[in-house]
C-alpha positions, 0 to 999 in steps of 0.5 A, spaced: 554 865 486 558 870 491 560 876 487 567 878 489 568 883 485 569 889 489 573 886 495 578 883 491 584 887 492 582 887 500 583 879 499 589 881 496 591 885 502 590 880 506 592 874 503 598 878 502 599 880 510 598 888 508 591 889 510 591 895 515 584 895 516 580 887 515 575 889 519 573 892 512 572 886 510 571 880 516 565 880 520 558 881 518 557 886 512 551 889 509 550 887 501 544 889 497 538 887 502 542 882 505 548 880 510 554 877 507 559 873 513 566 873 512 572 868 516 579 868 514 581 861 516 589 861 513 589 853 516 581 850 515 579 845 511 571 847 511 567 852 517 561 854 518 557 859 523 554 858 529 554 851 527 548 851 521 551 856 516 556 853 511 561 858 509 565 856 502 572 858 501 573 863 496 577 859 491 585 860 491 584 864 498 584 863 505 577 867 506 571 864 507 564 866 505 556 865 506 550 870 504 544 870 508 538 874 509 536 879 512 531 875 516 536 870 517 543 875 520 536 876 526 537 869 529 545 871 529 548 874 535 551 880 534 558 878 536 557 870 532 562 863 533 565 860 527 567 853 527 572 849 523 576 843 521 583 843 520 586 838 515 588 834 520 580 833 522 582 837 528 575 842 530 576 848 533 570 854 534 571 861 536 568 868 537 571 872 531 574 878 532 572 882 528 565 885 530 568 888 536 568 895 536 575 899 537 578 899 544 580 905 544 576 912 543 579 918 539 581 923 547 584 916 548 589 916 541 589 925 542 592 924 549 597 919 546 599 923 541 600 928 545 604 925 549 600 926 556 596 919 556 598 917 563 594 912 564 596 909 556 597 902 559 591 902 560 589 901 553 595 899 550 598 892 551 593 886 552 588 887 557 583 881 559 575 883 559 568 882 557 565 886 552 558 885 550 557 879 554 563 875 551 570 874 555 576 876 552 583 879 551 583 887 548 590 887 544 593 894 542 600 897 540 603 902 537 607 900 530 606 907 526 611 904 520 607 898 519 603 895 513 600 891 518 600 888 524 598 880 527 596 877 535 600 871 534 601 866 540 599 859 541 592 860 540 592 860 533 599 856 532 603 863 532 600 863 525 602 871 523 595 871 518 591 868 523 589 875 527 590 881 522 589 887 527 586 894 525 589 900 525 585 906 527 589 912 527 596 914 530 600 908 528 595 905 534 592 898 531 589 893 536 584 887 536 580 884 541 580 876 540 574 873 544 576 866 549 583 868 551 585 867 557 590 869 563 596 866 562 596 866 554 603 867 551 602 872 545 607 878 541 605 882 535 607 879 527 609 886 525 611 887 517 614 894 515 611 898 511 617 900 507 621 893 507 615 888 508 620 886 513 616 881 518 618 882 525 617 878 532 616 882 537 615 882 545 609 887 547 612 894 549 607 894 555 606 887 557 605 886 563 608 879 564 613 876 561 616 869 560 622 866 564 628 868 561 631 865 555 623 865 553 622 871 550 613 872 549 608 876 552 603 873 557 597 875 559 596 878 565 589 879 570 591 882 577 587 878 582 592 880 588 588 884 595 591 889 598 593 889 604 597 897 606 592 901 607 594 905 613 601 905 609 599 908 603 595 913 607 600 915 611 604 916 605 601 922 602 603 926 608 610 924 609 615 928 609 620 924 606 625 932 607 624 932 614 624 924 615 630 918 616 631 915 610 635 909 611 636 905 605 639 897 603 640 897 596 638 890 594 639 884 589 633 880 589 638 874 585 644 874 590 641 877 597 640 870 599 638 863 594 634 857 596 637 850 598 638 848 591 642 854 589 636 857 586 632 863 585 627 865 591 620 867 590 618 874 591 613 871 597 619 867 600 623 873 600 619 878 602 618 874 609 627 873 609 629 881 607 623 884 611 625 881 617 632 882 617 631 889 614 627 890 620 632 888 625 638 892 622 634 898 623 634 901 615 627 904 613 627 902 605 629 897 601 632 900 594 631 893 588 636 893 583 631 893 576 626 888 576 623 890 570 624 883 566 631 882 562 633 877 558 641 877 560 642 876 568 649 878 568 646 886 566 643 886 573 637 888 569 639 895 566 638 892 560 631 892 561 626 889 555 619 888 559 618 895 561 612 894 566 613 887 566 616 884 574 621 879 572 618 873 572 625 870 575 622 870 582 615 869 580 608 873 577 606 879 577 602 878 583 608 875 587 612 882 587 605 885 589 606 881 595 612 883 596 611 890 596 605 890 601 608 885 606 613 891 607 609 896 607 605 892 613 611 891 616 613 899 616 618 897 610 618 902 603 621 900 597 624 903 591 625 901 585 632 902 581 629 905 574 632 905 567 630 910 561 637 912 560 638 907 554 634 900 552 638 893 550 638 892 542 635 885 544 631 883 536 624 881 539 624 887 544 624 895 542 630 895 538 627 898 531 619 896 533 617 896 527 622 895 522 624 904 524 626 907 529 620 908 533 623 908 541 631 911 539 634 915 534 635 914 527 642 917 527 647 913 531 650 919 534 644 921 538 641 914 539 646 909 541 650 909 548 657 907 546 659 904 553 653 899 554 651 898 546 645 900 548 639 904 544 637 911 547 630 914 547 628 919 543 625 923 548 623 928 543 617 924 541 610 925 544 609 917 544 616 915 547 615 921 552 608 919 554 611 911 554 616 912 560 612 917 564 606 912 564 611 907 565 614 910 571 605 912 574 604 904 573 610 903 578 607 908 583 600 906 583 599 899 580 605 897 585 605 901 590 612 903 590 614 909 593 619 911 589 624 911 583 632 912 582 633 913 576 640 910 573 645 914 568 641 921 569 648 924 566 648 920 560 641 923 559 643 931 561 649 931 556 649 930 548 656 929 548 656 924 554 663 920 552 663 921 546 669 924 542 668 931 537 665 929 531 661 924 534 654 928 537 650 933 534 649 939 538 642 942 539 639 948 536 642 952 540 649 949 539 649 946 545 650 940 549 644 940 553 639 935 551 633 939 550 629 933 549 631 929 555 631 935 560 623 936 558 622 929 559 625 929 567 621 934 568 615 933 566 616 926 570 617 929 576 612 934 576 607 928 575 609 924 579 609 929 584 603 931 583 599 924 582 603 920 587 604 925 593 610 922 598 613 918 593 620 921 591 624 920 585 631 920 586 637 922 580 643 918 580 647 924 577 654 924 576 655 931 574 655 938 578 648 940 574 646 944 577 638 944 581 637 937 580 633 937 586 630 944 585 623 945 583 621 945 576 618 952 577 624 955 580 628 952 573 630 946 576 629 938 574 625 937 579 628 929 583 627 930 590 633 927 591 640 927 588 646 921 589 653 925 592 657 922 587 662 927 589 661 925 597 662 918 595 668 918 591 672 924 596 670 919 602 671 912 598 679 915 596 681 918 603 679 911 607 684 907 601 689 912 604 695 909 610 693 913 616 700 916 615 698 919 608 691 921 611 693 928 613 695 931 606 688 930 604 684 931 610 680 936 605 677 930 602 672 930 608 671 937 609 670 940 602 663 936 602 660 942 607 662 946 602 655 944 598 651 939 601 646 943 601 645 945 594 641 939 593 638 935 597 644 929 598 642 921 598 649 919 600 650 912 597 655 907 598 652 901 592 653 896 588 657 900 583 662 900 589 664 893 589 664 890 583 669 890 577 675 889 581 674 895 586 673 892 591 668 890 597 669 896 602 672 892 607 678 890 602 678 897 599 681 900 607 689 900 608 692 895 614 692 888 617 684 885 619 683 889 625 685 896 621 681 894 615 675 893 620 676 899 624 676 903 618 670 900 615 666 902 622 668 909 622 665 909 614 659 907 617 659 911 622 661 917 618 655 916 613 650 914 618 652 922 622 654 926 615 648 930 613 643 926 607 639 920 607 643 915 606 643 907 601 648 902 603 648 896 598 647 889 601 654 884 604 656 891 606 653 892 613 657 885 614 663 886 612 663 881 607 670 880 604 669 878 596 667 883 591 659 882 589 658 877 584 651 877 582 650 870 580 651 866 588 648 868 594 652 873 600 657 870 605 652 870 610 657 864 613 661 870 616 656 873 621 658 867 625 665 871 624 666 875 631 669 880 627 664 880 621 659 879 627 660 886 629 660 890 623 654 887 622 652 890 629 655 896 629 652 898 622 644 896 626 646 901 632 647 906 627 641 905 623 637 905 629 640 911 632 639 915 626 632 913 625 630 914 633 634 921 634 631 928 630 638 930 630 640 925 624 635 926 619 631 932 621 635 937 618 639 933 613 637 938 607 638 945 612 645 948 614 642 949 621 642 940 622 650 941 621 655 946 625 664 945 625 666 943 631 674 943 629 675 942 622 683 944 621 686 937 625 688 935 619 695 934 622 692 928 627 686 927 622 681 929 626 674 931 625 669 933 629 662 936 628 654 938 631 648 935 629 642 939 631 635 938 631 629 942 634 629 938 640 637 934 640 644 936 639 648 930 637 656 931 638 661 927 632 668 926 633 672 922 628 679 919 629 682 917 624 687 914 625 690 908 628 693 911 634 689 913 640 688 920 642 689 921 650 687 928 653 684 931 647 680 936 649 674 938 644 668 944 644 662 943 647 655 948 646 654 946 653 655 945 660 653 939 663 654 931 663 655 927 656 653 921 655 657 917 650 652 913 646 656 910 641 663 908 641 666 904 634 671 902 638 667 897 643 669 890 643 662 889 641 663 892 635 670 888 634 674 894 637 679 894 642 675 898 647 678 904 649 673 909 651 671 914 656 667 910 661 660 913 658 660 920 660 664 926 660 662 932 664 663 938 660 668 945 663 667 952 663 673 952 659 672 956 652 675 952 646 674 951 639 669 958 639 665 953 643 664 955 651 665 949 655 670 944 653 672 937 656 679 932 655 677 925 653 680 920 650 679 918 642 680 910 641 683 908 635 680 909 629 673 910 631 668 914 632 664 917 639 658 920 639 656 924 645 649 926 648 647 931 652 644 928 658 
């Protein structure tokens, strides 16, 4: 007779689904002089251990037991099988769990707790391996609310009291299940310990995800070899300050489609973009969020698989290939990144635990009003550590060289759209957030730190000061900053007739004034062309011809303005419609003359800003830029140097439909100018006014310059003159 006595309230516990620890009582344990066996079997008829010890139901429980000798527990291995047969007759045999050391050591949960365990993903998540000769998945997850916490999956039927787990400290509980397999779809059965409340979710450190509108975790083994090697070598050296960086902001769901309508494979696209991309000459692709999202409409900013590819274009692996076939054809990618909020979705973050364990409990520090999201609670060590690690995982175990980080401005400000009364201010009584501040910086200096040549660039909407600064000198620490001002400044004098362009010929000037208080990515995204706003080519004023033309001198003026530059895709050719995420570019309208020619222009400039030091060498000193005239606001003309250590590059703009004849511009030097652009060439669509190539410089003072020329400026176009 078994002697129950001294476990009843642990089989209580595990009956109940509350046990935090079944290890306590599951495997084998010690009992007098000899071994007592415990399986817990909620579905079984009849079980037995290694096929030749019977193990008997305690009566009215789900817990089966036998006790040996001592001579007996010796011929056992140490980590033994159980067999059982369910009511049905079917048999089923496994190795338990539970005599299997913890997965995570004691520095592991120190790290984490801390808020500095940056290889956290790692330990946390499900992870296939051996361990003492037996092959498995280690499952772990981070639930501190919980009173008990269960793999489930259709292993055990998504039976939440099949795979009680053990916490060991923190609010960390893991278990290792022996015989499960990559490709094995689980989430975790959490019951709060205040409600009892049993919650479903999604494994915040999933690796891979099922296809959306399927919600489980799978587990995933990379098996993929890389293949850029001299890529990533030559990555710690970049000097991305001094370098061009000409980026085609891309989403994967609508760049193109297959034949059906559907979604490519990563390793489909990977051959198509690279191969454009290479051809138009830009230097980085830049991807709209690829994290897995259950909603295709959020464009995946509302992010439910944090380190998880989406599985719409196919595995883990799959995106693996695609980063490594661009960075063997000289193609870097970024990746667009959300920390800013998380999507209220019930099988992922939201309320982890049954708490409010990733976001704040009050609603007026933890809820984006606009997006109906969540946000982090970046003063928590845990969360902190979550998305730092997040963000290393990218960088290292994908090879991404870099991150732009969506919606910085929500994060900076305490009160971000939200009316008095309706924000907590911090301690200081300000509407800093003290907290995320803290969280960017650490981010940038870790990154930079662990993965040299990387960059993380910030889309700031606001005059924050220092965004690109170093940490050290008080400043957030992103390479890189957005010019949102340059963007909505240019954008708001193109959408002006030509004839009102005059009065705000200071729209085009005032970015001198500050473009070297940070270092300037000048985009023209996705942003841009959805919601009614516009394709940029529908945004210009005039007929056809006039539209075209405004958009030739766009490109060209943010091809030729000091920063690196991000151009969304459909925009290097004119496409008419406003972005629609959920079908294919109009690549028909390459074949338009018109169209045609954009795209061939927008190709010329982003070689010539890629081949000339002039264009990006000193994109983020003064000395890369110097006024030629800048008062010609009467005709609306610009015109400016671009310098290097070894070129000067000579820009004027007209911006107007009407041509300038003998209009007499400064020159730094005597000689022969070769005009090596002209947006008014009929290649480019335009009407081919020009000045027959070259323009031969007189030793006439002009403009504070001391040579000078008369050329003719076409219509609504822009030249570049050379040198020679």
């Amino acid at each position: 007779m078994i002697d129950i006595s001294t476990i009843e309230k642990d089989i209580q516990q595990l009956q109940a689904g509350t046990h935090h620890d079944p290890f306590q009582i599951l495997g084998c344990h010690k009992e007098g002089k000899g071994w007592v066996l415990r399986a817990w079997l909620p579905t079984a008829e009849s079980a037995n251990v290694e096929g030749k010890i019977p193990l008997g139901r305690i009566e009215g429980t789900d817990l089966f037991v036998a006790s040996i000798s001592s001579q007996k527990k010796k011929t056992l291995p140490q980590h033994f099988s159980v067999h059982w047969t369910e009511a049905d007759g079917s048999e089923h045999q496994a190795v338990t769990p539970y005599t299997f050391l913890p997965g995570l050591g004691e520095l592991d949960l120190h790290l984490f707790v801390e808020g500095r365990h940056w290889k956290v993903y790692e330990h946390l998540g499900a992870h296939y391996k051996e361990i003492d000769g037996v092959t498995g998945v280690q499952f772990a997850v981070w639930a501190p609310a919980a009173s008990r916490v269960s793999v489930v999956g259709d292993f055990n039927g998504w039976h939440g009291l099949r795979h009680p787990m053990r916490t060991i400290g923190n609010g960390v509980w893991e278990l290792f299940i022996p015989g499960l397999h990559p490709g094995d779809i689980y989430k975790y059965e959490i019951r709060n310990s205040n409600t009892g409340h049993c919650l479903i979710k999604t494994d915040p450190y999933a690796q891979a995800m099922e296809l959306r509108p399927k919600t489980g975790s799978l587990v995933f083994n990379s098996a993929h070899e890389w293949q850029d090697t001299d890529w990533m070598q030559s990555r710690e050296t970049f000097d991305w300050q001094k370098s061009p960086i000409n980026i085609y902001e891309v989403h994967l769901g609508s760049w193109q489609l297959d034949d059906e309508g559907g979604f490519l494979n990563y390793r489909e696209i990977a051959h198509r973009l690279v191969s454009y991309v290479k051809w138009m000459g830009f230097t980085h692709i830049e991807l709209l969020p690829i994290t897995e999202h259950p909603f295709d409409p959020s464009w995946g900013y509302q992010t439910t698989g944090y380190f998880a590819p989406t599985s719409r274009f196919g595995t883990p692996d799959d995106f693996r290939y695609f980063v490594d076939y661009c960075h063997q054809n000289g193609i870097g990618v970024y990746l667009d990144w959300v920390p800013a909020h998380f999507p209220k979705d019930e099988f992922a973050l939201a309320r982890f635990d049954g708490s409010a364990l990733y976001e704040h409990e009050d609603p007026r520090q933890g809820e984006h009003q606009d997006w109906g999201t969540y946000i982090f609670n970046f003063g928590r060590n845990e969360v902190r550590n979550f998305l730092v690690a997040n963000a290393l995982y990218w960088l290292k175990h994908f090879h991404i060289d870099g991150l732009r980080v969506d919606a910085v401005a929500s994060m900076l400000y305490l009160d971000y759209s939200r009316e008095h009364g309706q924000w907590i201010p911090n301690k200081h009584g300000g509407r800093e957030n003290l907290e995320a501040i803290e969280f960017m910086q650490v981010l940038n200096e870790e990154v930079h730190a662990q993965c040299p040549g990387t960059v993380v660039m910030a889309e700031e909407s606001t005059s924050w000061p220092m965004v690109s600064r170093p940490t050290w000198m008080g400043g957030l620490g992103y390479s890189m900053k957005w010019n949102m001002g340059w963007m909505n400044d240019t954008l708001n004098y193109f959408e002006y007739d030509p004839v009102y362009r005059p009065y705000h010929h200071n729209q085009l000037t005032f970015s001198q004034i500050y473009a070297y208080s940070e270092n300037f990515i000048l985009p023209l995204s996705h942003d841009e062309v959805v919601h009614m706003k516009h394709s940029l080519v529908n945004k210009m004023p005039g007929d056809l011809w006039q539209r075209m033309a405004n958009l030739r001198i766009l490109l060209a003026y943010q091809q030729l303005h000091p920063g690196k530059k991000l151009l969304f895709m459909g925009s290097e050719f004119a496409q008419f419609g406003e972005w629609a995420d959920a079908r294919s570019l109009d690549w028909y309208l390459c074949e338009r003359p018109e169209n045609k020619g954009v795209q061939l222009l927008s190709r010329d400039l982003n070689h010539l800003y890629k081949n000339h030091s002039a264009l990006h060498q000193r994109d983020f000193e003064s000395a890369g830029f110097e006024w030629i005239d800048c008062h010609d606001y009467e005709q609306s003309i610009l015109s400016f140097l671009r310098v290097s250590d070894t070129e000067k590059f000579v820009c004027l703009f007209n911006f107007t439909p009407v041509p300038r004849q003998l209009y007499r511009i400064g020159l730094p030097e005597a000689g022969t100018y070769q005009e090596i652009l002209n947006t008014d060439s009929e290649v480019y669509g335009g009407s081919n006014m020009g000045n027959g190539g070259y323009i031969e410089a007189e030793h006439q003072p002009w403009m504070n310059r001391p040579y000078s020329a008369e050329l003719t400026l076409p219509p609504l176009s822009v030249l570049v003159l050379k040198k020679i």
